[in-house]
N, C-alpha and C positions, 0 to 999 in steps of 0.2 A: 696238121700242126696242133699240139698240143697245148695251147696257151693257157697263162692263168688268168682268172675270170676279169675281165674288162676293168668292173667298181674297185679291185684289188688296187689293183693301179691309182686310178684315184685315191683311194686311203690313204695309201703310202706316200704319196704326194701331202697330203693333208695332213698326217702325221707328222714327216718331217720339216714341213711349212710350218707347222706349231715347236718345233725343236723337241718334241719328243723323239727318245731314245726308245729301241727298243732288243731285245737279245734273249736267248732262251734261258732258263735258268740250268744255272752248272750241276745244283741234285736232284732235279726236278723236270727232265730234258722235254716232258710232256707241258709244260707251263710257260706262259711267258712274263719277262721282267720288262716292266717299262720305269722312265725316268724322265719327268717329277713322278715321285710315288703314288701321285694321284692325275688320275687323266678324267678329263670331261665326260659326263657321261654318255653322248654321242658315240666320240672316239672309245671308249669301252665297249661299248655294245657292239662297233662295228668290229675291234680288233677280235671280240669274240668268238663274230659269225663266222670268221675268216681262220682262226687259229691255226689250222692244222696247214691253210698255205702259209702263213705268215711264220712259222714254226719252220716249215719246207724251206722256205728262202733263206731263215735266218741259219739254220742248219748246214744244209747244203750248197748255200750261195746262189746264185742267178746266172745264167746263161739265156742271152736275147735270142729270141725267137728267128731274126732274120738280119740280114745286113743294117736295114735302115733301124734297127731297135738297138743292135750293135752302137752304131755311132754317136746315136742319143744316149745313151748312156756313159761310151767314154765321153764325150762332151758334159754332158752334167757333171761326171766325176770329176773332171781336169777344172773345170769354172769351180766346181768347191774346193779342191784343193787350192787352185788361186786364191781364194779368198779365204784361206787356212784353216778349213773347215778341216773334220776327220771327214773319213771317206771306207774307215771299217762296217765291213756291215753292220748295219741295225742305226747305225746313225744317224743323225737327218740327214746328212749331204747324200748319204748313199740310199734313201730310203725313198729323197726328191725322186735320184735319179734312175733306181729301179721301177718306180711307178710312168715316168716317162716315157720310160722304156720299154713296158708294155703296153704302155697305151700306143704307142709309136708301133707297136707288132699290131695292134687290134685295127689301125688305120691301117696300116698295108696288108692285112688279110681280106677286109672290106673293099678297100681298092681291085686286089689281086677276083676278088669274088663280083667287081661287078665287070670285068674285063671280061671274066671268061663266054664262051660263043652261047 
């Protein structure tokens, strides 16, 4: 299983917990746009390190790793849409709920890995 790194998850959680917006720039497909125009220095440094996944997901979109990363995700979607959040990638609702969703994949791999004989 090819998961994205653990901390990603957290970020993006942390990100969109802050209402930072985030989205690849439309002439510049290698950069990213975030929204306030200026972000914490923390959150720069880390959206940084991570670029080229964070670039990956906003690009390509997200696909959960396993059933239980599946559910957590549409769940976090459908609670943000309740609460009439957007829920287009890069957004916070969908930024929450991608980071959950992998971290939700990093728990059931650790689970699945301490099963095995």
């Amino acid at each position: 299983m090819n998961l994205p790194p653990r901390s990603l998850g957290a970020l993006l959680v942390e990100v969109g917990v802050a209402g930072v917006e985030l989205s690849s720039h439309p002439s510049a497909p290698d950069r990213i746009r975030h929204k306030p125009p200026e972000l914490q220095s923390h959150f720069a440094a880390r959206i940084s390190f991570y670029k080229p996944d964070v670039l990956r997901l906003l690009q390509s979109g997200f696909t959960p790793a396993d059933a239980e990363a599946a559910y957590v995700l549409g769940e976090r979607l459908g609670i943000a849409e309740d609460l009439g959040m957007s829920t287009a990638p890069g957004s916070p609702g969908w930024l929450v709920a991608v980071g959950e969703s992998i971290e939700a994949a990093w728990k059931e791999a650790q689970n699945e890995a301490g099963n095995r004989p």
